[in-house]
N, C-alpha and C positions, 0 to 999 in steps of 0.2 A: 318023673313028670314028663307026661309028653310032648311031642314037638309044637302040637297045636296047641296047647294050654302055655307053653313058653313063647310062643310070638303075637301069643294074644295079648292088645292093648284092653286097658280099662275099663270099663263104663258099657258094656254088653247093654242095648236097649229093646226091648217088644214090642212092636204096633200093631194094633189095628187100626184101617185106614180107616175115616171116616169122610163123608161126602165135603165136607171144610177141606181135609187132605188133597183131594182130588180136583178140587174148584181152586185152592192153592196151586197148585200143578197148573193149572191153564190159565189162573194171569201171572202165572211164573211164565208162559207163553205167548202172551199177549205180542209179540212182537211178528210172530209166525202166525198168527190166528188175525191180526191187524194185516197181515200182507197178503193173503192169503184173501179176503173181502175185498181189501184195496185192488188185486187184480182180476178177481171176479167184476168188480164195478168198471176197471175199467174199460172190458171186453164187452159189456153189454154196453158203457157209452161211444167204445171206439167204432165196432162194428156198422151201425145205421151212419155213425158220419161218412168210416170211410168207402160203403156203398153207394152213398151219396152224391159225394164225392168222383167214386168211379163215373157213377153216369152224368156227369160233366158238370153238377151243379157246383158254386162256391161254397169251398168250405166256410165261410160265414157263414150263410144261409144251411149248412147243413145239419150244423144244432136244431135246429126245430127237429128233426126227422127224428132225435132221439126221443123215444118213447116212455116218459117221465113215471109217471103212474107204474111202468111194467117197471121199469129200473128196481125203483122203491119196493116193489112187493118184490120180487125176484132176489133182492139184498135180503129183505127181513125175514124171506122164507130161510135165507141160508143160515141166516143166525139163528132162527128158532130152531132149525133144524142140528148146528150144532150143539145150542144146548141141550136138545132130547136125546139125541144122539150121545154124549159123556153123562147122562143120566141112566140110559140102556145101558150103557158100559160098564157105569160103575154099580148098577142093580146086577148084571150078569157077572161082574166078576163076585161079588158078595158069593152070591148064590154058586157059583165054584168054589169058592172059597181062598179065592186068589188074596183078599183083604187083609186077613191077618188068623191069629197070630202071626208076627213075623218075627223072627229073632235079627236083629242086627249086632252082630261085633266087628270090632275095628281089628285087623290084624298087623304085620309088617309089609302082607303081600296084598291084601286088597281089604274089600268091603265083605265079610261074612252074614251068609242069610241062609234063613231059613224056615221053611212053614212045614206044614202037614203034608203037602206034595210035592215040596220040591228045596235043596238044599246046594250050596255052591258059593261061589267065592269069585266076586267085581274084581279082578287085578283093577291095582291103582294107575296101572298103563292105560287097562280101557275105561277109567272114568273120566269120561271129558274134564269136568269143572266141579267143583266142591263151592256151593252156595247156599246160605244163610238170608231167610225172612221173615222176620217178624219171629213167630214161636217155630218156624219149622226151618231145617237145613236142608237144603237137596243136593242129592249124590249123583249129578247128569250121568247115563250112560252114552245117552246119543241128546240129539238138539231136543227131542221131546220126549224123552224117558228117563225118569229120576228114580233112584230107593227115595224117600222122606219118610226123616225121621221127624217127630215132633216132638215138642217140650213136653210133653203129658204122657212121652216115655219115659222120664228120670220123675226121680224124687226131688228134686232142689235145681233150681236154675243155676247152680255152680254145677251139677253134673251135667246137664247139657250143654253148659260152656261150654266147659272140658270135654266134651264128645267133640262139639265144634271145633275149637282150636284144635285137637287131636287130628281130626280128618282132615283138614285144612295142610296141618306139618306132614301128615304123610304124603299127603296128595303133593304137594311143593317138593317134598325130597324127593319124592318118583316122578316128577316131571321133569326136577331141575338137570338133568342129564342131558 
């Protein structure tokens, strides 16, 4: 038997990602994509006051000078703009073929994957955080990069358990050092 088929844990899963997958993934972000608006907003409000301001007028009276109407469209341009913007992304990477198949297996040393172009192995040192939602679990690499895997890679929601708890106990033994 070889080395890799002895450290390999159970429950090997295959995905293709689907656009659910990837809208999963960004309000798994919601915290970074929420601060990220919040201090766009509050550059376009701080800016007119605090020129305002420089040229001697009271900052009371400097609120008026901020330009309401521009705010609002300038916000909602951003936000449409991200959403087209993770819609090109996730059309272009289909069309790579980044999406799937993707094989995931649990080992002793990390997260094993693999597709059609590219094969490799997450050490469970560099996965930040092992997290579970709803039907899908994400395998953080960095604040905004996950593997997820979803429930409609197993057969039976005891093997996705068990995938989850599984990634969970590894990931806790190789951090707990």
């Amino acid at each position: 038997m070889s080395e890799e088929i002895a450290n390999q844990v159970p429950n090997p899963a295959e995905v293709t990602y689907s656009a659910a997958d990837i809208a999963a993934m960004n309000l798994a972000l919601w915290k970074f994509w929420l601060s990220l608006i919040a201090i766009l907003a509050a550059v376009l409000v701080a800016v007119p006051v605090v020129l305002v301001v420089i040229d001697g007028y009271p900052l009371v009276g400097s609120i008026a000078a901020v330009d309401w109407p521009f705010t609002g469209i300038v916000m909602l341009f951003v936000v449409i703009w991200l959403i087209v913007a993770t819609v090109l992304k996730y059309w272009w990477s289909g069309r790579s073929g980044l999406l799937g198949p993707i094989q995931f297996s649990l080992t002793r040393e990390g997260v094993s994957f693999r597709n059609r172009q590219v094969e490799g192995v997450a050490f469970w040192t560099t996965i930040r955080a092992v997290e579970s939602a709803g039907n899908r679990v994400f395998l953080f690499i960095n604040r905004r990069t996950a593997f997820i895997v979803p429930r409609r890679a197993f057969e039976s929601d005891t093997d996705f358990g068990t995938f989850v708890s599984e990634a969970k106990r590894l990931w806790e033994s190789n951090h707990a050092n």
